[in-house]
C-alpha positions in Angstrom: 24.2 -3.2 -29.0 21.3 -5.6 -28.4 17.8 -3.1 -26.8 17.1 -4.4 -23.6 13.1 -4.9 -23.1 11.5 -3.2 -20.4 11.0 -5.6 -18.3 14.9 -6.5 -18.7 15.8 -3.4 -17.7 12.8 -3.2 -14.5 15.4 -6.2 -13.1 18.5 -4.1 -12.8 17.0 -1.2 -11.6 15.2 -2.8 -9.0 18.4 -3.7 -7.4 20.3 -0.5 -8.5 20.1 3.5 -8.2 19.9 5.2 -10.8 19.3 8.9 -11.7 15.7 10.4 -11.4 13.5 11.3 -14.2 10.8 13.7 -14.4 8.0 13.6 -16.5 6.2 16.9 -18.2 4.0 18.5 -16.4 0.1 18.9 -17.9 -0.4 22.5 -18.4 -2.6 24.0 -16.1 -1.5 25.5 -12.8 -3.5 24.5 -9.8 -3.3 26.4 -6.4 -3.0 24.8 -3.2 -6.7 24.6 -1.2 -7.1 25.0 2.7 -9.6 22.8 3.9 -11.1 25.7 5.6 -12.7 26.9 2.4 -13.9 23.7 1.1 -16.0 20.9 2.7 -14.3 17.7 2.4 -15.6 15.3 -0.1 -15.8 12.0 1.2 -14.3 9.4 -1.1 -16.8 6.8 -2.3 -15.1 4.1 -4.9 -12.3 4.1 -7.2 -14.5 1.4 -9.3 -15.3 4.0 -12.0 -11.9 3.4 -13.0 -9.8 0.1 -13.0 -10.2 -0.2 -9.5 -7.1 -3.2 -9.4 -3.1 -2.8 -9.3 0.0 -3.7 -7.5 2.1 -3.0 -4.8 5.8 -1.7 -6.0 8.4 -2.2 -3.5 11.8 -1.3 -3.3 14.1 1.9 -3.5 14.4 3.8 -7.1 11.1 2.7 -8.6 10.0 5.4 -10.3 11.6 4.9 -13.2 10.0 5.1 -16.9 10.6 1.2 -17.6 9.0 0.2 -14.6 5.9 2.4 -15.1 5.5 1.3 -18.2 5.8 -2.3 -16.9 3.1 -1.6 -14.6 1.0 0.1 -17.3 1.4 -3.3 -19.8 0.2 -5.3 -17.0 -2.9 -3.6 -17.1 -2.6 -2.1 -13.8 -5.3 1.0 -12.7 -3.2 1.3 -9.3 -0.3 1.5 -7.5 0.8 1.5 -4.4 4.4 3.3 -3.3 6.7 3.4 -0.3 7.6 6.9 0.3 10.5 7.5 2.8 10.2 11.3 3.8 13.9 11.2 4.1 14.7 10.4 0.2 12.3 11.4 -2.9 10.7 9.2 -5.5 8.7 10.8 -8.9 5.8 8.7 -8.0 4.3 11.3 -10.9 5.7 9.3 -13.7 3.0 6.8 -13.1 0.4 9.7 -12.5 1.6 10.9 -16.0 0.9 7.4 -17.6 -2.3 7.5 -16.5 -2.2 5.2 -13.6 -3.7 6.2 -10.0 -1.6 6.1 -6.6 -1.8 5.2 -3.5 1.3 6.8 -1.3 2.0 4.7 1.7 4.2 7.5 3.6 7.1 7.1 6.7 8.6 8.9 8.6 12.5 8.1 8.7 13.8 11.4 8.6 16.7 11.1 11.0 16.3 14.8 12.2 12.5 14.5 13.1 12.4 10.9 14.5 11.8 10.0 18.1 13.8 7.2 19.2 12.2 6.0 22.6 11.4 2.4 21.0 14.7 2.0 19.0 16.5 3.7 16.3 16.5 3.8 12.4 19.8 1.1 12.7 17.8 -0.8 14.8 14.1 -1.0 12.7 15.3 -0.1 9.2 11.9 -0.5 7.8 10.1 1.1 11.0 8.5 4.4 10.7 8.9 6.6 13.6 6.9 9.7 15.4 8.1 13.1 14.5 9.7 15.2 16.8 8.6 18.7 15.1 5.0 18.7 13.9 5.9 21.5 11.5 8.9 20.1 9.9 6.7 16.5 9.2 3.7 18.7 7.9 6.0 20.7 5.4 7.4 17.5 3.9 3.9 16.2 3.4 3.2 19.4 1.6 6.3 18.9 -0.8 5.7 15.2 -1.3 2.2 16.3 -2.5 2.4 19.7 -4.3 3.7 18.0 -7.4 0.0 15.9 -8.1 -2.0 18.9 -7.9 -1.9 18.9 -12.1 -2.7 15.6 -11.8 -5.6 16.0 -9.7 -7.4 18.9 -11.6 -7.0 16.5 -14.5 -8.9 13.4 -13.0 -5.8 11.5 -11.1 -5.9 10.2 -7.9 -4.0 10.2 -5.1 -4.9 8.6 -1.8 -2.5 9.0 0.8 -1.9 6.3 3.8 0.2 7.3 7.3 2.1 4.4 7.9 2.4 0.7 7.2 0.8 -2.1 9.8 1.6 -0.1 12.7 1.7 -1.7 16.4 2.1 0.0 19.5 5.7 -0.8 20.0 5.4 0.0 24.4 3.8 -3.3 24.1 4.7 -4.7 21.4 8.5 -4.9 21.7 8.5 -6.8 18.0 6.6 -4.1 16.2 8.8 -3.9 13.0 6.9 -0.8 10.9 6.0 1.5 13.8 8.1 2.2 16.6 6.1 4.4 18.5 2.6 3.7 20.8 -0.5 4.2 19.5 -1.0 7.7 20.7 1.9 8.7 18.8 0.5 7.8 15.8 -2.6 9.2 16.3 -1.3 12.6 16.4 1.0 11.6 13.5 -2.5 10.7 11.9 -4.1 14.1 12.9 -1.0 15.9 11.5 -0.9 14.2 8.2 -4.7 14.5 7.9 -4.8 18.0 8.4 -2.2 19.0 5.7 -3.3 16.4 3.3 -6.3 18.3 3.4 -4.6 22.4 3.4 -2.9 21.1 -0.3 -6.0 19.5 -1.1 -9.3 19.1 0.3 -10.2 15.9 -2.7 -7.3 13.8 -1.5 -8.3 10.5 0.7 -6.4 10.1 3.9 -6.1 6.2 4.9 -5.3 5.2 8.0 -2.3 3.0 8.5 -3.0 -0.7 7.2 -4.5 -3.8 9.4 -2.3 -6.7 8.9 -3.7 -9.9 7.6 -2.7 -11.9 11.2 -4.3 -8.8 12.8 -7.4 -9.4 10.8 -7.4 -13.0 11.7 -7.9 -12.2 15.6 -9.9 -9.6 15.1 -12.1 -12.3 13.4 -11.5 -15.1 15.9 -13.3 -14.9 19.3 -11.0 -18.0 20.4 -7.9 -16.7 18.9 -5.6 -15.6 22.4 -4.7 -12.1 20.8 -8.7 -11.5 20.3 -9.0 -9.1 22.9 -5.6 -7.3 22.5 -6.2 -6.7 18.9 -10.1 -5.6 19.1 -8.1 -2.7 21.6 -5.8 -1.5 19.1 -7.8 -1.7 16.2 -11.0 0.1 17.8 -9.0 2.8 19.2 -7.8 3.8 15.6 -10.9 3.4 14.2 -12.8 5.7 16.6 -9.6 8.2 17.6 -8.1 8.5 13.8 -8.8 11.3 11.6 -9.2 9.1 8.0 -11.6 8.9 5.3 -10.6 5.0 4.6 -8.8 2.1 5.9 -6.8 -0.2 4.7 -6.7 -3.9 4.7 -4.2 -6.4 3.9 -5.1 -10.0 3.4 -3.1 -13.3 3.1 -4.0 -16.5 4.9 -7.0 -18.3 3.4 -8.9 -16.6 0.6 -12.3 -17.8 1.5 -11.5 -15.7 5.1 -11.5 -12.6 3.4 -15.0 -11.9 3.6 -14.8 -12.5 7.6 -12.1 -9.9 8.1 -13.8 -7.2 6.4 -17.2 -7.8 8.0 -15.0 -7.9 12.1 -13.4 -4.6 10.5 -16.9 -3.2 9.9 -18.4 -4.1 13.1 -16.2 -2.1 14.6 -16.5 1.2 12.8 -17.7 4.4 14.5 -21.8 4.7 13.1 -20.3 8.2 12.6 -17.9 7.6 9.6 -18.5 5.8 6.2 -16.5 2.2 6.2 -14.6 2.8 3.1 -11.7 0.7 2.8 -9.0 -0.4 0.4 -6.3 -3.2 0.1 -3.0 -2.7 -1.0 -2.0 -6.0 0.0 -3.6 -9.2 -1.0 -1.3 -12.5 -2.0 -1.3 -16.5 -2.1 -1.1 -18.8 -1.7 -0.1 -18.7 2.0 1.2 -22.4 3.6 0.0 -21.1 6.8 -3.7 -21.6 5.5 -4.5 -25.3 5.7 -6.1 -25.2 2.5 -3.7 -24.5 0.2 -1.0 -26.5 -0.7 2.8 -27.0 0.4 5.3 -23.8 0.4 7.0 -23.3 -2.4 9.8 -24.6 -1.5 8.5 -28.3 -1.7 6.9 -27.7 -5.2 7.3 -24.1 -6.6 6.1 -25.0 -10.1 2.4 -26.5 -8.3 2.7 -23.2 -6.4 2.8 -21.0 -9.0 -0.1 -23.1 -11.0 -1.9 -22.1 -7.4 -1.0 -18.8 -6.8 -2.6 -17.9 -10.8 -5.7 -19.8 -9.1 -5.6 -17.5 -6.6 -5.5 -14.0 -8.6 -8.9 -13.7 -9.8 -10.2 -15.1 -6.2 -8.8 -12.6 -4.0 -9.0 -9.7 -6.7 -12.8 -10.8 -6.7 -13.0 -11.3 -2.7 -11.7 -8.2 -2.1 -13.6 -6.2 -4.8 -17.1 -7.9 -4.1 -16.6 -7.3 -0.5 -16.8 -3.4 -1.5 -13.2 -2.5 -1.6 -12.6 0.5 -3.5 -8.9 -0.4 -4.0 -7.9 -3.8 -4.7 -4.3 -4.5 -4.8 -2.0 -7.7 -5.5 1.3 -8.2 -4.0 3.8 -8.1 -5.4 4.3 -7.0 -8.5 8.1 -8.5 -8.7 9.0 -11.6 -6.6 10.8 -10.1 -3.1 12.8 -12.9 -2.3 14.3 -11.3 0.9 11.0 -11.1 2.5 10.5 -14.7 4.1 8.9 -18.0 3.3 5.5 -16.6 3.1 5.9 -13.7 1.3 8.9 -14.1 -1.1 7.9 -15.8 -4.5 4.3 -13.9 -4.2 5.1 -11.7 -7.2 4.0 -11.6 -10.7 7.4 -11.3 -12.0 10.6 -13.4 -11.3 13.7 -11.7 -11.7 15.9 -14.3 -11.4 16.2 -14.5 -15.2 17.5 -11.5 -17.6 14.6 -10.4 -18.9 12.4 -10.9 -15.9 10.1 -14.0 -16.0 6.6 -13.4 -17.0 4.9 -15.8 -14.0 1.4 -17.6 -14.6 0.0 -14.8 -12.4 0.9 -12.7 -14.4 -1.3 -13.6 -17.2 -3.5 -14.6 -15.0 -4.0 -10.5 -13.4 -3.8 -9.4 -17.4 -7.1 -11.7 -18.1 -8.5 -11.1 -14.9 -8.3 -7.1 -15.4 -9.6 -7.2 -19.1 -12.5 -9.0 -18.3 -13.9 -6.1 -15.8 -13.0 -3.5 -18.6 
């Protein structure tokens, strides 16, 4: 039988379950910290290491062909989904040497509160906990297995939540169905046992949406005033030690979202902030050329363009994590963000993009 290549095999599981693998374990045996005992350090840069990666999406990812996918691309990061109803070995990637950013939800249908809809209703929606102690314990097991990882140099940051909006007035609000409040104290839980496994691991607040950027930005845009609301009271009522920041749009408005993000940070906390999602070309921007769907081979010629100058934007804007999305083309996720990926997997094995060279020659050139 012909040996599929890695990446042939990163297209079927991708779609597909599989069983779990685990990797070994380095040897030394770390004990859990309470943050009592230790003053928490506050996270300054990732940039001593390969500060750049990819998001990975999807269900069953952490699987030894995709992480070592990931790892030929030259990736430093990655960022996972983690459902607290199902488990993912996000430590195979730990294990290859790679750093992760967890990106954690709460769909646990025992410990979800269902005011603003249900799980049927917003399947990719996170949700506030009913019991505080139930959600804190399933931090702790998510966590407890990158403690050897940690003592060895790893990192882990962990976020709560993905783009959240106050869904009590935001009836479309399709990652968080809960109101701000909620999420706050879903924050302040998260925080505080993030902290009681290990006082060195980042909490990051849940991620500002590139639109959400854009009025931030934009005195005349007509959500201006709605969005400085929302956005300042997380940044002044969260307990984090970074945010994140997720940019599409126009790449030369990058630098304008970080600095509206900025202004608005408490004098009292550090602005450290990463991006886990950054991706072009966008058709909204009026710079950049038609959707792929007029011309997807110019697109892709653009969205290689576009690699090193976002990368670059966000890392030269100070982000300490700079991530591209996607690593493999979504195509369920809309005009806008469904041939974004580095990797095509319409074809068996999956096709090698112009971005994706593009992110290989980009990374080894910061080495």
């Amino acid at each position: 039988m012909k040996r599929l290549s890695a990446l042939s095999i990163l297209c079927f599981v991708l779609i597909s379950c599989g069983c779990n693998s685990s990797p070994t374990l380095p040897n030394p045996t770390v004990t859990t910290t309470p943050s009592a005992s230790l003053a928490t350090p506050t996270p300054t840069s990732a940039s001593s290491t390969n500060q750049f990666g990819v998001i990975i999406s999807g269900q069953n990812i952490a699987r030894p062909e995709i992480v070592s996918a990931a790892k030929d691309l030259g990736a430093g990061w990655v960022r996972l989904n983690l459902n607290l109803a199902s488990s993912q070995d996000y430590t195979l990637f730990l294990a290859s040497g790679m750093n992760v950013v967890l990106t954690i939800s709460n769909q646990d249908p025992s410990n979800i509160v269902t005011t603003y809809g249900t799980l049927r209703e917003w399947p990719n929606a996170g949700f506030p906990f009913k019991s505080e102690t139930q959600y804190q314990q399933q931090i702790r097991t998510v966590l407890e297995p990158a403690l050897p990882y940690l003592a060895q140099g790893q990192q882990v940051w962990v976020q709560a939540e993905n783009e959240i909006s106050d869904a009590s007035v935001n009836p479309a609000s399709s990652y968080w169905r809960g109101t701000d409040e909620q999420y706050l104290a879903q924050l302040q839980a998260l925080y505080e046992e993030v902290k009681s496994v290990n006082a060195s691991i980042p909490v990051v607040l849940t991620s500002f949406a590139s639109e959400t950027l854009d009025a931030l930005s934009e005195q005349n845009d007509p959500r201006h005033e709605f969005v400085v609301q929302h956005v300042t009271t997380l940044l002044t009522q969260g307990q984090f030690d970074a945010v994140d920041l997720h940019f599409y749009g126009c790449v030369e408005d990058i630098a304008a979202k970080v600095k509206a993000v900025r202004e608005r940070m408490p004098a009292s906390k550090p602005f450290i902030w990463i991006s886990t999602e950054n991706g072009g070309p966008d058709s909204r921007c009026e710079t950049t050329p038609p959707s792929w769907k007029q011309d997807l081979a110019q697109f892709e010629q653009e969205e290689a363009r576009q690699v090193p100058l976002r990368l670059s934007a966000c890392a030269e804007n100070g982000g300490s994590i700079c991530l591209w999305f996607s690593f493999i083309d979504l195509k369920n996720s809309g005009e806008v963000f469904s041939h974004l990926g580095l990797l095509d997997q319409d074809v068996m094995p999956p096709r090698k993009k112009p971005a994706y060279d593009a992110f290989q020659t980009f990374v080894a050139k910061q080495q």
